[in-house]
N, C-alpha and C positions, 0 to 999 in steps of 0.2 A: 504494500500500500504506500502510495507515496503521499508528498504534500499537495494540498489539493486548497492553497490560499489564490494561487491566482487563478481559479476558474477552471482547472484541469478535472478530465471524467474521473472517476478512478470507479474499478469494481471488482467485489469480491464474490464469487463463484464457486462454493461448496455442491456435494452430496453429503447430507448428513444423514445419520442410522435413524430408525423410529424407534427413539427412546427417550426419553426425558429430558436426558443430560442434553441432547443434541437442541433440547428447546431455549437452555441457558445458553450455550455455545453461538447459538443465531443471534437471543439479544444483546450478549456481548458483544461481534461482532458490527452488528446494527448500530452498538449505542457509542464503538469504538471509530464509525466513520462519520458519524454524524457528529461525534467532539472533532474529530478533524475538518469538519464543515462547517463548524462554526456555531452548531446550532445550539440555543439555551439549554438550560438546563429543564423549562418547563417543556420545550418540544421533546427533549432526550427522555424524560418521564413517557410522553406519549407515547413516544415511538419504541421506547420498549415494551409499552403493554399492549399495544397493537402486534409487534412481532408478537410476543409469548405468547398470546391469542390465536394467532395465525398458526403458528408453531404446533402448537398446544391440539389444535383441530386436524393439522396432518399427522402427527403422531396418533392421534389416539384414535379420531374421527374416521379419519382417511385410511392412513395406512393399518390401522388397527396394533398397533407394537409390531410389526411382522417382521422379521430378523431380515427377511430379503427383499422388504421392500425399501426405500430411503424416500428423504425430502431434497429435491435442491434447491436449495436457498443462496439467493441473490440482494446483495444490495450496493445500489449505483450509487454517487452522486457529483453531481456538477454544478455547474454557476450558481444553480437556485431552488433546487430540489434533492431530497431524497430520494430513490424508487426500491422496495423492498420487493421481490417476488416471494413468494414459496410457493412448493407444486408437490402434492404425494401422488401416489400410486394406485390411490383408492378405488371404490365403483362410485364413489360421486354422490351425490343428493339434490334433493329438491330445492334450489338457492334460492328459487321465483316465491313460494310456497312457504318461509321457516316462520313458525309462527311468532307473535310482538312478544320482546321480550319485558315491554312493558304492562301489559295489559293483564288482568290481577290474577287468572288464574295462575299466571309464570309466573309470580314474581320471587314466590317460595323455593323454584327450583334450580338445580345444582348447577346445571348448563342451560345453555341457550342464550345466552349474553356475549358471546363472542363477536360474532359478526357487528352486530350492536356497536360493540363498543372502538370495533374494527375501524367504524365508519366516524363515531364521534373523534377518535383522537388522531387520525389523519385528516388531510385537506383531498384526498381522490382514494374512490377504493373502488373497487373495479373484481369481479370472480370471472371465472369463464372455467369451461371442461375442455379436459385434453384429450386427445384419442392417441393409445388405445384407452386410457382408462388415465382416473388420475382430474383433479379442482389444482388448478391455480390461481392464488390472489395475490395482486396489485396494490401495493401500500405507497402513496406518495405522500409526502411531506415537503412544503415548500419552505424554502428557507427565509425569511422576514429580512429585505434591504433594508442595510446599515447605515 
């Protein structure tokens, strides 16, 4: 990873295992190029619990723990933005369809708040399906002119 003050891309490009550790490993990562970008510390909060979120759904969601299957995680950034991918291996779900994680009967339960909060604490969030198989989501974060 180089220095990335005068406007330079830089990007980091894992396959990481579906397991836990691999969830800390991404926000580390994530929160290690966005201090190199400049970004506060209230966006670096964001944008690590938008990763671990993300993280968190291809581990367990997606890939289900599965030893052979992985995530690859990406995250860009340049002049003015962040761009975080991750992508598991999954059979996918109903993105169109998840029900409000506001709405009272959820409000009690364990999951279902991710994607939610996916969307609160970046500025673009973006899912789509891979083929053969396999949700990728799109975390940008833009960086606030100094």
């Amino acid at each position: 990873m180089g220095n990335n003050a005068h406007g330079e891309t830089e990007t980091v490009d894992q396959f990481l295992d579906s397991t836990l550790e691999s969830v800390d490993t991404a926000e580390e990562i994530a929160v290690q190029v966005g201090q190199k970008a400049g970004f506060d510390e209230d966006d670096l909060n964001k944008i690590a619990m938008a990763v671990r979120e993300s993280m968190v759904n291809a581990v367990v969601h997606g890939n289900r723990y599965n030893k052979r299957k992985r995530v690859r995680f990406s995250v860009t950034q340049n002049s003015d933005r962040l761009t975080v991918k991750v992508a598991d291996e999954g059979e996918g779900f109903d993105y169109e369809n998840l029900p409000d994680p506001l709405a009272e009967e959820n409000l009690l339960r364990h999951s279902g708040r991710g994607i939610f909060l996916m969307r609160a604490f970046m500025d673009e969030f973006a899912i789509r399906r891979l083929a053969p198989a396999g949700i990728e989501v799109t975390l940008i974060k833009y960086r606030a002119p100094k």
